[in-house]
N, C-alpha and C positions, 0 to 999 in steps of 0.2 A: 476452381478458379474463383476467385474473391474478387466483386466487381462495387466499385463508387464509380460516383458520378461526379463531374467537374461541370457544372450549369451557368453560362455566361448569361444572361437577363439584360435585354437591350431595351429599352425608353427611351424614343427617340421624337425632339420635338425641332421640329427646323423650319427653315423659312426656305423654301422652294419656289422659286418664280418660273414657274411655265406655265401657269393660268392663276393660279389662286395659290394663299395660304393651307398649308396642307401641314396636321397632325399627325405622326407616326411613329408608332410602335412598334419593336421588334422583338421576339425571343427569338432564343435557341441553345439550343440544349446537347452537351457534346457528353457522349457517356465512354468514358476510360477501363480498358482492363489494366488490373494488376494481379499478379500472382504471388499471395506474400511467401509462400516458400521459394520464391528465386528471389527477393528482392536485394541480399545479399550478391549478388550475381546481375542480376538483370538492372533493379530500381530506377529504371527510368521509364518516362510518364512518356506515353503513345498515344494517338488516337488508333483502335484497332478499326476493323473493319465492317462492324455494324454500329459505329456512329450515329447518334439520332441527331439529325439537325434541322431545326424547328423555326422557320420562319415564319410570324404570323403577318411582318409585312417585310421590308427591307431594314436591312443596315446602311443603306449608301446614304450619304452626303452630298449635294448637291447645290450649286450654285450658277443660274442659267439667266442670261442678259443680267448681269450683276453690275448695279452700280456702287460707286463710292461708300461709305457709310453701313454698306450690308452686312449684316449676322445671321450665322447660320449657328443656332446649339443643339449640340445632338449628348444624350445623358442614358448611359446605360451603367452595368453592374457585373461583377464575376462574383460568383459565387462558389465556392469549393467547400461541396458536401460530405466531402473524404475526411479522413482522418490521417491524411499525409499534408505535409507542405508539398507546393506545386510550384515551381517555377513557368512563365507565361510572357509571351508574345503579343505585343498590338500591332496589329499595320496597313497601312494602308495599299489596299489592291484596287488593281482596276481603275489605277491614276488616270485622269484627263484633266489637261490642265492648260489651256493656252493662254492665259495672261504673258505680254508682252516683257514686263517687269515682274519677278516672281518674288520681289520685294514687299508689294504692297498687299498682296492675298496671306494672313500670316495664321495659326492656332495657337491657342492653348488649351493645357488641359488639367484641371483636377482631380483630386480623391481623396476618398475615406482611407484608414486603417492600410497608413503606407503602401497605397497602390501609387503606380507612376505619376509623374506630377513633370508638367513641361512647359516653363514660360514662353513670351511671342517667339516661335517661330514658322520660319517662313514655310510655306507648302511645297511640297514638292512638286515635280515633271512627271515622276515615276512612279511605279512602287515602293516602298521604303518602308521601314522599323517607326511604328511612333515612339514606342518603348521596347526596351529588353530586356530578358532573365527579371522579369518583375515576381517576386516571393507572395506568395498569399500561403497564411499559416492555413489548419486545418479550420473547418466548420466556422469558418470567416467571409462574408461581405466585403466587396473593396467598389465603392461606387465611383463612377464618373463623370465628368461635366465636360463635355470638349465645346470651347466655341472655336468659331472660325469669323476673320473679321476681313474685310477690304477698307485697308486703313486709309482715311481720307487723309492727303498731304496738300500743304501750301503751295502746290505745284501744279503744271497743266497734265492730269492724267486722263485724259479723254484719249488714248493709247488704249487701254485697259477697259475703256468703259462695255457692256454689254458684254464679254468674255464670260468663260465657262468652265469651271471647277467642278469634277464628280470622283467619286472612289466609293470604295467600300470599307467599312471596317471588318478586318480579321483578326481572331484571337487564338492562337493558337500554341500549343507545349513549347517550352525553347528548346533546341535542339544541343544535345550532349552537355546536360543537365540531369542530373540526378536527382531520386527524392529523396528532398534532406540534405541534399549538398551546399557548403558553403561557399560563399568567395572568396574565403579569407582562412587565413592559418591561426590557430589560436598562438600566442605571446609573439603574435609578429607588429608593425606599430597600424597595419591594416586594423586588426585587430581593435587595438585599442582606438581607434579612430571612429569606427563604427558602434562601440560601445560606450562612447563619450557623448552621455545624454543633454549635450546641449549642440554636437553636430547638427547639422544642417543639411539636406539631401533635395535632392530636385532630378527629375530625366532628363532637363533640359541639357544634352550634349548631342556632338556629330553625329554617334548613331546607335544613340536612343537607352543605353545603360545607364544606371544610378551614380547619378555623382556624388560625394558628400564633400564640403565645405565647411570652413570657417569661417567667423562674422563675428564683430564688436572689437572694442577697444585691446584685451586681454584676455584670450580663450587659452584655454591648455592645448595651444601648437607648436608647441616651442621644442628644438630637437637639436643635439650635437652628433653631426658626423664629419669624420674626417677632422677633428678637434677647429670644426667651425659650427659657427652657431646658423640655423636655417628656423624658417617662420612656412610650420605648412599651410600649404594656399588650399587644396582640392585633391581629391582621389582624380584618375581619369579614364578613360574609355576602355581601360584593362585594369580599372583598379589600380594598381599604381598611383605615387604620390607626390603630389608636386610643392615642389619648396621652395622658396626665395631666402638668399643670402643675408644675414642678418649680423655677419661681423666674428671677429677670431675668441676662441673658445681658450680664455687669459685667465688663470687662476682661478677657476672653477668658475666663471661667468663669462658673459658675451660681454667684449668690448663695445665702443660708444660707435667704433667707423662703420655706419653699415653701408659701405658703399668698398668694392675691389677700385675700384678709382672713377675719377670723373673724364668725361671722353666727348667729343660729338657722336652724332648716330650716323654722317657720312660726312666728308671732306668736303662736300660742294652741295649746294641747297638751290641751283635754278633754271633744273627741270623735273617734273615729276616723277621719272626713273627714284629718285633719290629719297623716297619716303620707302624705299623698300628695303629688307633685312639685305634683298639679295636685288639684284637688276638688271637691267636689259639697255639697248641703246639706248643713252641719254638724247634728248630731242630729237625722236623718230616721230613717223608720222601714225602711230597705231598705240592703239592701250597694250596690245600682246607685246610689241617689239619693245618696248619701254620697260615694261614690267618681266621680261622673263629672267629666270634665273641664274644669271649666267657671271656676275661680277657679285664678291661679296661685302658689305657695308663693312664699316671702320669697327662699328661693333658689334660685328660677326666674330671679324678679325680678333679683336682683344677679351671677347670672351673663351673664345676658341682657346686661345693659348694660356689664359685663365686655366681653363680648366685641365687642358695638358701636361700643365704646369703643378696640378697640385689633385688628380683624380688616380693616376695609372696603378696607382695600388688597389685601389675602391672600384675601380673598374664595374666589376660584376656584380655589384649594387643597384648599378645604373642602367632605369631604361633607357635602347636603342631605338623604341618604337614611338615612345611619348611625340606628341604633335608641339608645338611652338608658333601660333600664330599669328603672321603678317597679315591682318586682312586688309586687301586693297579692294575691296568692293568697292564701288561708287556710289553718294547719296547726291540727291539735288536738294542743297538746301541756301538760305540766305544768310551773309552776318552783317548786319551795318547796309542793310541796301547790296551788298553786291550779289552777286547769284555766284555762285557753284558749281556747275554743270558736273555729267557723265562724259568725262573727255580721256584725261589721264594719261596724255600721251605730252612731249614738249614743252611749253609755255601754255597750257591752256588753261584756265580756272576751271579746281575742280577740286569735289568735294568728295573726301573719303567715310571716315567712321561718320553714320549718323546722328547730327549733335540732336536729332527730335527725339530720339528712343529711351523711351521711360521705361523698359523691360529689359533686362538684362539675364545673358543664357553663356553655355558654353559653345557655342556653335563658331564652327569655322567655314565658312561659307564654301571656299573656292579650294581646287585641290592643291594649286599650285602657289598657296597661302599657306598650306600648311608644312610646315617645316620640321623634318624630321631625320635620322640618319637612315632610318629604315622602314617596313612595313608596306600594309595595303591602304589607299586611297589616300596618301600625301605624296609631296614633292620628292623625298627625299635627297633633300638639297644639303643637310647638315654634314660635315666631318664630323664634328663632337655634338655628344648631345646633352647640349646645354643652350637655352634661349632667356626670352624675359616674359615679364609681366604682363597684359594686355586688359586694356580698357574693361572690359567687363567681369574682368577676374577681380580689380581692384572696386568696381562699382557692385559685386554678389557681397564685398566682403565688410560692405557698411551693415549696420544693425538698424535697427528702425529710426536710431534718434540720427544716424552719420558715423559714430564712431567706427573705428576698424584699425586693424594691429598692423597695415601696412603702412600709417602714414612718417615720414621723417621731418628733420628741420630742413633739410635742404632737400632740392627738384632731382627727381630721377626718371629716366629713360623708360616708357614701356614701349612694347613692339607693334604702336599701331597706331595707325598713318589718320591725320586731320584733313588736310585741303593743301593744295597749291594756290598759290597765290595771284598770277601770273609773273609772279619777282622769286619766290620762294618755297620750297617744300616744306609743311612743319609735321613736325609728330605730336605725340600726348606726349607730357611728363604728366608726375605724381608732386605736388604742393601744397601746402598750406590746406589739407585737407578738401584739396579737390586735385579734378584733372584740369590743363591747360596746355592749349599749343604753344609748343618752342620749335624754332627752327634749327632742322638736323644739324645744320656745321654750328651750331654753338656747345660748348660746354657741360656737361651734364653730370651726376651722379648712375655708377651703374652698379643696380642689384643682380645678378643672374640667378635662375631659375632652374633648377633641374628637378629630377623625374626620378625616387628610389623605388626599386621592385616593391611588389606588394609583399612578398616572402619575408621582409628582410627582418631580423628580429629584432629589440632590444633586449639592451641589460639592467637599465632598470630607469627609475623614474614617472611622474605622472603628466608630463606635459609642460607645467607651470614653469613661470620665467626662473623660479627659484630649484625647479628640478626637471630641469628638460630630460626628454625621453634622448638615451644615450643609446646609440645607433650601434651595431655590432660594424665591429671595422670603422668605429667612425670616434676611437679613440688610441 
């Protein structure tokens, strides 16, 4: 038996309020068998059963009578002393968490040498993934920095004040994961996506795998299938690829219309039922009854048949599983003096995506926001699966100076809800190289959105507007 060692190295310094400032440090040290005469057969990374686990103090995370403005940073390390690549697990155990708003308690987290990396988000209830299937090559360091913040807002949160945040952090093998295994096929546009050294990657998703993105004006995202041209936005929480419409595939180039047509996003705009993809009784007296999924928006409808209309051969390109996010979270925030509230039901003023958030993730908060035809932990509310854009997909995919290859001459539709007004529902559009509220019964530009398997191959091309990557079956 041929035995390395996998050594996780914890430095941990945080602000603990139960008496005093307190410094702390933690190892521990996890040792792996492998047997290389079965790794042909076996190769996947275990912990066996004489484990050495070495705490010199804890791992936990702690946040106790917490006010406003608090930081908690905790900086540890993984180490993989082996001569295998090791796929690896973060997460958080031993959740406790009662903040009333689980808005305002948020993390992030850094690293070295492509270890997980995850902008603001929110903390969890429970147990949870902070990352997944994270890669560390062999006789590699992957360092980490997690803070943790109690975001002060222009609001009365004296709700929240004095609560209490603890866990633990776990690192542990990902589970049916092999060593040395990919995620990806070699000549598939997966593939090519991850080896496009000006990609873009972050863990910041639902739950907790590697996303990669595009960013700036003209990246090499450019792709024809189905003899239409698509602009890829993100890989997503199965790897998988998400694209937006970018106009018909006319004598070896993409036409100028990048829009299937212009549409409102519902027929009627005055009550907050109506900022949803999907909806529930219009002027109920409950954010559930308003908001469930039960009537489908105008451009549900016309993308729906969109795609009907011009997919059924392509079919099985197509994920079923990909998410589409409506988030109808609630923010409290101001515009012009008026207030916003957590209401979301009727006629009441109320404020959806938060216009204060400077950090931008793929997270879809709510499960019944997430829209999809199939799968675990969304709505499965879709017939086809095909959605749009959304607020933070378009705000990941500016470059340091603002540029980004989504913007058009004319406003188009994304799938995620502003504020009621107490007169009117609005959404985002895309403009004049920003976002702004329009109100859903007016007019709009619609790009749609869809999702091809990670498998899927091309036939040739490098990406660029002048040789997009030519999709199998998608000429």
């Amino acid at each position: 038996m041929n035995r390395y060692k996998l050594s996780i190295i914890f430095a941990s310094i945080g602000i603990i309020l139960v008496s005093s400032l307190m410094m702390l440090t933690t190892y521990a040290y996890f040792t792996v068998d492998l047997n290389e005469e079965e790794t042909s057969d076996i190769n996947l990374i275990t912990f066996n059963d004489n484990t050495d686990v070495i705490f010199n103090d804890t791992s936990n995370l702690s946040l106790v009578n917490a006010y406003t403005g608090e930081k908690l940073t905790k900086v540890f390390s993984v180490n993989n002393l082996s001569n295998y690549s090791i796929y690896y697990d973060i997460v958080f155990n031993n959740v406790v968490n009662n903040f009333s708003d689980r808005n305002y308690l948020v993390y992030e987290v850094s690293s070295t040498n492509n270890g997980a990396k995850r902008i603001e988000n929110v903390m969890p209830r429970e147990d949870s993934y902070i990352a997944k299937n994270v890669l560390i090559e062999p006789n590699t360091i992957q360092e980490y920095t997690m803070t943790i913040k109690f975001l002060e807002k222009d609001e009365d949160q004296n709700i929240d004040q004095n609560k209490t945040f603890s866990s633990n952090i776990k690192i542990v093998p990902s589970k049916g994961l092999n060593v040395g295994e990919k995620i990806y096929k070699q000549n598939t546009l997966l593939d090519a996506i991850i080896h496009d050294e000006n990609i873009n990657y972050t863990n910041s998703s639902t739950f907790g795998n590697t996303i990669y993105y595009y960013s700036g004006s003209n990246p090499n995202n450019n792709v024809v299938f189905n003899n239409m041209c698509f602009k890829i936005i993100r890989t997503d929480d199965d790897n998988n690829i998400k694209m937006i419409y970018d106009g018909l595939y006319e004598e070896e180039k993409c036409n100028q219309n990048k829009f299937i047509s212009e549409l409102l996003f519902n027929s009627k705009s005055v009550n907050n039922a109506y900022v949803g993809y999907m909806y529930g009784k219009a002027s109920s007296n409950s954010y559930e009854i308003e908001h469930d999924n039960v009537n489908s928006s105008a451009i549900k409808i016309e993308i729906g048949n969109w795609f009907n209309d011009n997919f059924k051969n392509v079919h099985r390109y197509i994920s079923t599983t990909a998410i589409y996010c409506n988030d109808r979270s609630m923010h409290q925030f101001k515009i012009k003096g008026v207030l916003y509230d957590k209401n979301g039901y009727a006629r009441t003023n109320t404020g959806y995506f938060d216009i204060n958030k400077t950090a931008y993730d793929y997270i879809c908060p709510n499960q019944k926001d997430r829209f999809s035809v199939s799968g675990e932990n969304t709505n499965t509310s879709l017939n086809d699966p095909v959605g749009l854009l959304t607020y933070n997909e378009y705000m990941l995919s500016k470059d340091d100076k603002g540029n980004t290859f989504l913007n058009t001459k004319s406003k188009y539709w994304t799938m995620t809800p502003a504020y009621f007004n107490g007169s009117n529902a609005y959404n985002y559009v895309i403009y004049n190289n920003k976002l702004t509220p329009e109100r859903v019964d007016n007019v709009v530009g619609v790009r749609p959105v869809l999702t091809i398997l990670k498998d899927t191959t091309y036939n040739s091309g490098d990406g660029s507007s002048t040789n997009p990557y030519i999709l199998e079956g998608g000429n």
